[in-house]
Backbone as numpy.savetxt, mean C-alpha at the origin, in Angstrom:
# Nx Ny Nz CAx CAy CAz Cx Cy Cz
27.31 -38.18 35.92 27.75 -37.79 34.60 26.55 -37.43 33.73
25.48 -38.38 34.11 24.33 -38.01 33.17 23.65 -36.82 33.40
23.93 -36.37 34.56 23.53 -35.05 35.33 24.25 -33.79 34.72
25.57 -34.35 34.55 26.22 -33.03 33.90 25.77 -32.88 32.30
25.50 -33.63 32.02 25.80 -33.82 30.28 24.10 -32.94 30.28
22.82 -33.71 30.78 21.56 -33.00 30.56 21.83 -31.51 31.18
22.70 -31.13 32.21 23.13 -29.66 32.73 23.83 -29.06 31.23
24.94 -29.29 30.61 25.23 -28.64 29.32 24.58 -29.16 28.32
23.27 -29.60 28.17 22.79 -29.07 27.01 21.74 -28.26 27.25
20.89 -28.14 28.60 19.93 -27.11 28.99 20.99 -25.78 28.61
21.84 -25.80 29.46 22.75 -24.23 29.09 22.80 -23.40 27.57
23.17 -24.21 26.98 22.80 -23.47 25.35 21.45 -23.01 24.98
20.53 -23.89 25.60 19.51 -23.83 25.09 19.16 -22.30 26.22
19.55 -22.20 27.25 18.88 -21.02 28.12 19.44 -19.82 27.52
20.67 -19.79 27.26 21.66 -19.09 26.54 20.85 -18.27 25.41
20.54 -19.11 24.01 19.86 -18.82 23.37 18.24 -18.02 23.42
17.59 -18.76 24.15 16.65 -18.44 25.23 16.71 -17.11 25.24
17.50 -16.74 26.38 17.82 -15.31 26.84 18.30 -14.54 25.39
18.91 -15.22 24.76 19.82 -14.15 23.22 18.51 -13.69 22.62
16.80 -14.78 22.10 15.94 -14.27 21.86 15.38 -12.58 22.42
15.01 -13.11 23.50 14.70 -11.74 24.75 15.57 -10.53 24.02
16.57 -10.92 24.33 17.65 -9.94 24.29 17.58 -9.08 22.66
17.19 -9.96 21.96 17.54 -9.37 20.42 15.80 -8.63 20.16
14.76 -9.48 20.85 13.51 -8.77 21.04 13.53 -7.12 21.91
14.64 -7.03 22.82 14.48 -5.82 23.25 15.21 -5.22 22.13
15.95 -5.31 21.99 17.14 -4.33 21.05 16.38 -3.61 19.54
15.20 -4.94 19.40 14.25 -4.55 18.04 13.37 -3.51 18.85
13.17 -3.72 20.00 11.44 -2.54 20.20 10.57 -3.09 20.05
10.34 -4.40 20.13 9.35 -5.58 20.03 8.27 -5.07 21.16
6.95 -5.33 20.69 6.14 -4.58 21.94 4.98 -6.15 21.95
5.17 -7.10 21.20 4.88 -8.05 21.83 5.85 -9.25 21.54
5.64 -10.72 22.20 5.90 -12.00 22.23 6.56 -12.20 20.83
8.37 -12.29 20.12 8.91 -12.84 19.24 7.91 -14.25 18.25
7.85 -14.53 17.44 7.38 -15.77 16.63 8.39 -16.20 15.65
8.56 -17.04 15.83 9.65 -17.93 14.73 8.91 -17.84 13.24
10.06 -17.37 12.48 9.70 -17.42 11.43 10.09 -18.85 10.23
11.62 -18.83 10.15 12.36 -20.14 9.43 13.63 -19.94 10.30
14.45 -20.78 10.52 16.24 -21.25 10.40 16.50 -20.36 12.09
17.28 -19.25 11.40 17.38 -18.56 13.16 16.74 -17.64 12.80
15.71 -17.23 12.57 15.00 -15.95 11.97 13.47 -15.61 12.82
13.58 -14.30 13.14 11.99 -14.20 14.38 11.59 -12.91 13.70
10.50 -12.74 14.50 9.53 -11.60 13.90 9.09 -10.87 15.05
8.53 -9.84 14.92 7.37 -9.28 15.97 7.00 -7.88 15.63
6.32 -7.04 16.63 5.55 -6.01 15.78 6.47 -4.95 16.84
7.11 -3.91 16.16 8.12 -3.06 16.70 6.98 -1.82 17.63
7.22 -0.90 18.37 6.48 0.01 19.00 5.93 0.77 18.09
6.60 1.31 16.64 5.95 1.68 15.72 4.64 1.23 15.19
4.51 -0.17 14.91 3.77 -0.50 14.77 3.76 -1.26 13.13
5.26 -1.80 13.11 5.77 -2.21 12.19 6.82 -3.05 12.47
6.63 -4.29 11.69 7.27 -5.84 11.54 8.74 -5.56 11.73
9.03 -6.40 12.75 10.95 -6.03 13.25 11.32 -7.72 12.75
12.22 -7.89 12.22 12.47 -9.21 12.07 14.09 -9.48 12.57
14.58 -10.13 12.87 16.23 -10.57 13.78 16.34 -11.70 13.78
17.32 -11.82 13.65 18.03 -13.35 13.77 18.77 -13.60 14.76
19.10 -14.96 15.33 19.54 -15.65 16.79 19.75 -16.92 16.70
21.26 -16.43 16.42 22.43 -17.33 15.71 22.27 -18.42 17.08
21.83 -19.73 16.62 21.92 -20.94 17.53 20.25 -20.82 18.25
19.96 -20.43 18.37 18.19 -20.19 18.90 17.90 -21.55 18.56
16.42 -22.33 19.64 16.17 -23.16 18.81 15.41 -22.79 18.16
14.90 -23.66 17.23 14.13 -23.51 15.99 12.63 -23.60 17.14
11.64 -22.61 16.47 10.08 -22.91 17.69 9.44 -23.40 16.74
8.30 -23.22 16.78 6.82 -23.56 16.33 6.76 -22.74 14.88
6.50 -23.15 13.94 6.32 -22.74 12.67 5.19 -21.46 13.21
5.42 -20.32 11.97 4.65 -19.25 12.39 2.95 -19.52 12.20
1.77 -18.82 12.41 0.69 -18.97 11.37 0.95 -18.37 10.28
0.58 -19.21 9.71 0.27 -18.91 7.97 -1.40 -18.61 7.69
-2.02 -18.12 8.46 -3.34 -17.98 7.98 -3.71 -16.60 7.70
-3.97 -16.49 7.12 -4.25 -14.63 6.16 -5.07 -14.25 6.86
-4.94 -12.91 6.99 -5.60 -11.98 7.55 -6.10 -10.72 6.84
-7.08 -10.36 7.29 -7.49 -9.35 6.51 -6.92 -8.10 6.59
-6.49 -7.92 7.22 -5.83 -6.24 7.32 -4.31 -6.56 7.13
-3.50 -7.43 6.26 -2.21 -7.51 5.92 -1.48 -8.48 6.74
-2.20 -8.81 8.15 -1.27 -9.29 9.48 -0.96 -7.95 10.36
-0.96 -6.97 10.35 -0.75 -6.42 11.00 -1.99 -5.77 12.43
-2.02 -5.83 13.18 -3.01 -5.77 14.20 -3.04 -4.51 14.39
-4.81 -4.49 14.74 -4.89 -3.71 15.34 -4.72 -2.85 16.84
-3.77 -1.46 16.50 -3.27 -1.03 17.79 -4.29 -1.24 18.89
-4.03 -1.02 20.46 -5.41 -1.01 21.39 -5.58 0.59 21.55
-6.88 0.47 21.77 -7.46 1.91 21.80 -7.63 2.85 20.42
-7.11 1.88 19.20 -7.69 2.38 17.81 -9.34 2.74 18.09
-9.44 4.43 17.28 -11.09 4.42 17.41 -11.83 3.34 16.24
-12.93 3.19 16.63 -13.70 1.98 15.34 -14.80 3.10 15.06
-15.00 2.76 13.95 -16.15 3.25 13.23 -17.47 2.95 13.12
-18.14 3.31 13.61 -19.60 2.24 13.55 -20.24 2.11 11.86
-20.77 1.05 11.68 -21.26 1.38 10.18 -22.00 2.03 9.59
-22.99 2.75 10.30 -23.54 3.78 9.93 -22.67 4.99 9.22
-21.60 5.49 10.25 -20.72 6.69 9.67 -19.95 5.70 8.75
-19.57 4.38 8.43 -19.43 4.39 7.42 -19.86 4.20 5.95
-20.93 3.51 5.91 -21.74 4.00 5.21 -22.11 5.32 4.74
-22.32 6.50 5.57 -22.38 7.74 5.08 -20.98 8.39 4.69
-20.24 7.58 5.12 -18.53 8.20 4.45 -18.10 7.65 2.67
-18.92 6.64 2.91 -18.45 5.81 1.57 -20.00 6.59 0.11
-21.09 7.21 0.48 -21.56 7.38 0.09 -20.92 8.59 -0.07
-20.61 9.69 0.66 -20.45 11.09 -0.06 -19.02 10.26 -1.03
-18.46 9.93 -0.31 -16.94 9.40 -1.31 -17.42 8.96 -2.68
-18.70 8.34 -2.97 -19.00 7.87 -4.55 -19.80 8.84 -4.92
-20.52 10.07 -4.02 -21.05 10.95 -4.95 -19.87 11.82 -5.13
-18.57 12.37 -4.38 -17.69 12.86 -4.74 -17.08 12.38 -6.36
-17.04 10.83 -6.49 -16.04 10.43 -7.75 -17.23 10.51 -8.56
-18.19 10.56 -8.54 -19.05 10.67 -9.62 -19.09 11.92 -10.19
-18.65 13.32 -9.35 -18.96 14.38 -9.64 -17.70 14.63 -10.48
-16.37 13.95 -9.91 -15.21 14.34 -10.78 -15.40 13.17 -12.10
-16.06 12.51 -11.98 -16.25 11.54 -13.53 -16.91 12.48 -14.33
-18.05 13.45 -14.05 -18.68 13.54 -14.76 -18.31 15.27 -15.73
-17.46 15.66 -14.41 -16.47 16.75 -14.53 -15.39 16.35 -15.81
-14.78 15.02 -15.77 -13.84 14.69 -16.26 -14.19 14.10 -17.95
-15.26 14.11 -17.89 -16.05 13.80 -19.20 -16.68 14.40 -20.16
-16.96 15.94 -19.08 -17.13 17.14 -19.58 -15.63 17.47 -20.38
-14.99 17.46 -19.45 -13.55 18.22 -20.15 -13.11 17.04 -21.42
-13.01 16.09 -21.59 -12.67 15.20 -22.27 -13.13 15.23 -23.39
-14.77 15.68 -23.46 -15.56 15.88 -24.86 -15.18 17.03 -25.40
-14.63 18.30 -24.10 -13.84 19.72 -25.02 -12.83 19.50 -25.40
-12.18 18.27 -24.91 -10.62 18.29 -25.86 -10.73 17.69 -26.99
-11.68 16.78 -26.87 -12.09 16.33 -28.28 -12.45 16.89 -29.63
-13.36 17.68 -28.82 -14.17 19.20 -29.90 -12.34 19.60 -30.37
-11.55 20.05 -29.49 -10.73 20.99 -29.65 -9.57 20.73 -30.49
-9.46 18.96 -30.21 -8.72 18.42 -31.29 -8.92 18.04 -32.33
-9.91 17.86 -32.83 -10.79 17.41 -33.60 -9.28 16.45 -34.62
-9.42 15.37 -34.09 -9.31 14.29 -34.84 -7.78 14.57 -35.35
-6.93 15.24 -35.11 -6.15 15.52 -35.07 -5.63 16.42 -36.29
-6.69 17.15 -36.69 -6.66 18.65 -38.08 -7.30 19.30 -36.88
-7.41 20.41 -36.26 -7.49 21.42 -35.83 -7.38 22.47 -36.91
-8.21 23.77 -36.99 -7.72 24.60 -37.83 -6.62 25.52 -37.22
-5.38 25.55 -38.11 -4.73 26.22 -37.74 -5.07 28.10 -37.29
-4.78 28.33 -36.35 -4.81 29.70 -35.59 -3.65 30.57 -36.62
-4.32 32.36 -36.65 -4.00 32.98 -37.48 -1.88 32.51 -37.69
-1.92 32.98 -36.17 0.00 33.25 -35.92 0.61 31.94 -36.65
-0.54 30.74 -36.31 0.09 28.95 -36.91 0.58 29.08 -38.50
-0.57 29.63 -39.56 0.30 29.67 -40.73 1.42 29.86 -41.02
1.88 30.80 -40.04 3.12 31.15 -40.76 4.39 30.33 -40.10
3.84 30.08 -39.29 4.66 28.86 -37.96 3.97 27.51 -37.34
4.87 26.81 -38.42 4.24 25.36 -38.41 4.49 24.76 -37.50
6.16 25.14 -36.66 6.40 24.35 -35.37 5.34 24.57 -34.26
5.03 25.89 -34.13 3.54 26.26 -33.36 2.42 25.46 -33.31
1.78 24.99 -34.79 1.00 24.51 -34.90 1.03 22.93 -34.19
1.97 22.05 -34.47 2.73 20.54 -33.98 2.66 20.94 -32.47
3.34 21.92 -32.23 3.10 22.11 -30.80 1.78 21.76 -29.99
0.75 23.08 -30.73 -0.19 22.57 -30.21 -0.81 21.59 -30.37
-1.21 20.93 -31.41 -1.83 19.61 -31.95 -0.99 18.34 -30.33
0.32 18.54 -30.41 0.52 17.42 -29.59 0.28 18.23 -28.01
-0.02 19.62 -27.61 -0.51 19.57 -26.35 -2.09 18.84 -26.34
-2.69 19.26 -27.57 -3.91 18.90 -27.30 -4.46 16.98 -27.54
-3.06 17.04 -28.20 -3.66 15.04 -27.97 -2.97 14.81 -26.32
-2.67 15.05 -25.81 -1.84 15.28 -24.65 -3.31 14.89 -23.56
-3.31 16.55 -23.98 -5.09 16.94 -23.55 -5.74 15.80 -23.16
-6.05 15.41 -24.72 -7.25 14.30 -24.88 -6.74 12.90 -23.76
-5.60 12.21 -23.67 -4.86 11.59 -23.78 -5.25 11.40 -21.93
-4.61 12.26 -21.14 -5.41 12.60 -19.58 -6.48 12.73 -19.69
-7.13 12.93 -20.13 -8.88 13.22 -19.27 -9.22 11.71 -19.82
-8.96 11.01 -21.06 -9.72 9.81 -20.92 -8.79 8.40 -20.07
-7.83 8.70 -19.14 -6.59 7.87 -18.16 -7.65 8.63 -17.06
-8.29 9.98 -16.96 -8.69 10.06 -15.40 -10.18 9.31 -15.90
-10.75 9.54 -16.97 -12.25 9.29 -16.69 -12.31 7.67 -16.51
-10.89 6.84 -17.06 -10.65 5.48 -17.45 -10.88 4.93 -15.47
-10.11 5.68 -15.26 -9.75 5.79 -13.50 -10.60 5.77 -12.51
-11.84 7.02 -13.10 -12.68 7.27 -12.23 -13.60 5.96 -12.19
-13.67 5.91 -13.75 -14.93 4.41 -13.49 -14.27 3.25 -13.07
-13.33 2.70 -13.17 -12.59 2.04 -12.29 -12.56 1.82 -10.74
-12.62 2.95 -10.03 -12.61 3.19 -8.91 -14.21 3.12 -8.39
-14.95 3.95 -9.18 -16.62 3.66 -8.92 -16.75 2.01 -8.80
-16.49 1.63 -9.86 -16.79 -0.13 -10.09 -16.57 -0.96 -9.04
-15.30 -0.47 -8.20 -14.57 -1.67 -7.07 -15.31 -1.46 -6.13
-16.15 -0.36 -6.30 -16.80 -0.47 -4.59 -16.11 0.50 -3.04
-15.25 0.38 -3.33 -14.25 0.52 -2.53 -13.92 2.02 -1.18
């Protein structure tokens, strides 16, 4: 009797077992399922993106890692090319003389919208006298103007600063 009873409770458990497998193929799982909480699993789909499924009665496994990773958790594919640091280094350098050139581009233009708005009296243009909606018009393209170039130049140094 004790034979049968340890025989039906292995059975559920193989049952389940196999339902894992089974719900790992059906995701496109291209490696080994990991328990996440309750009946809930994980794994990394052929894409190369997190498949998660549930397996109603599964047992509960091994709590997942919780230890952070630097690239999100997500691994790297095999046969990804790597970069040596040299080329990156020379990638990250033209990349900050690139944003420097549009900062300095962007600072240029920023001081002409300034000139152009001047403080928000502009002299009105001949056609503006006689058409004031014209004039509002332009006054608010040109705070507009002003308004972008100091959000990109705000941006650019931002982006210089992080390093990145």
């Amino acid at each position: 009797m004790q034979v049968a009873l340890s025989c039906a409770l292995a059975l559920p458990l193989a049952a389940a077992a196999a339902t894992v497998a089974e719900k790992a193929r059906e995701s496109g799982c291209s490696n080994k399922p990991v328990y996440v909480a309750g009946e809930t699993y994980r794994c990394m789909n052929e894409s190369g993106f997190m498949a998660y499924f549930n397996v109603p009665g599964a047992p509960a496994g091994t709590p997942p890692d919780s230890t952070p990773r630097k690239n999100g958790g997500t691994p790297t594919p095999a046969g990804f090319p790597k970069v040596d640091p040299a080329t990156q280094k020379g990638r990250d350098d033209v990349r900050r003389k690139v944003l420097g050139d549009e900062l300095a581009t962007e600072e240029k233009l920023l001081a002409e919208a300034r000139v152009a708005y001047a403080d928000g009296a502009p002299a009105a243009l001949p056609e503006e006298k006689t058409n004031v909606e014209k004039y509002r018009e332009r006054i608010a393209k040109l705070r507009q103007s002003v308004s972008v170039h100091e959000k990109n130049v705000e941006a650019l140094k931002k982006e210089l600063a992080s390093g990145k």
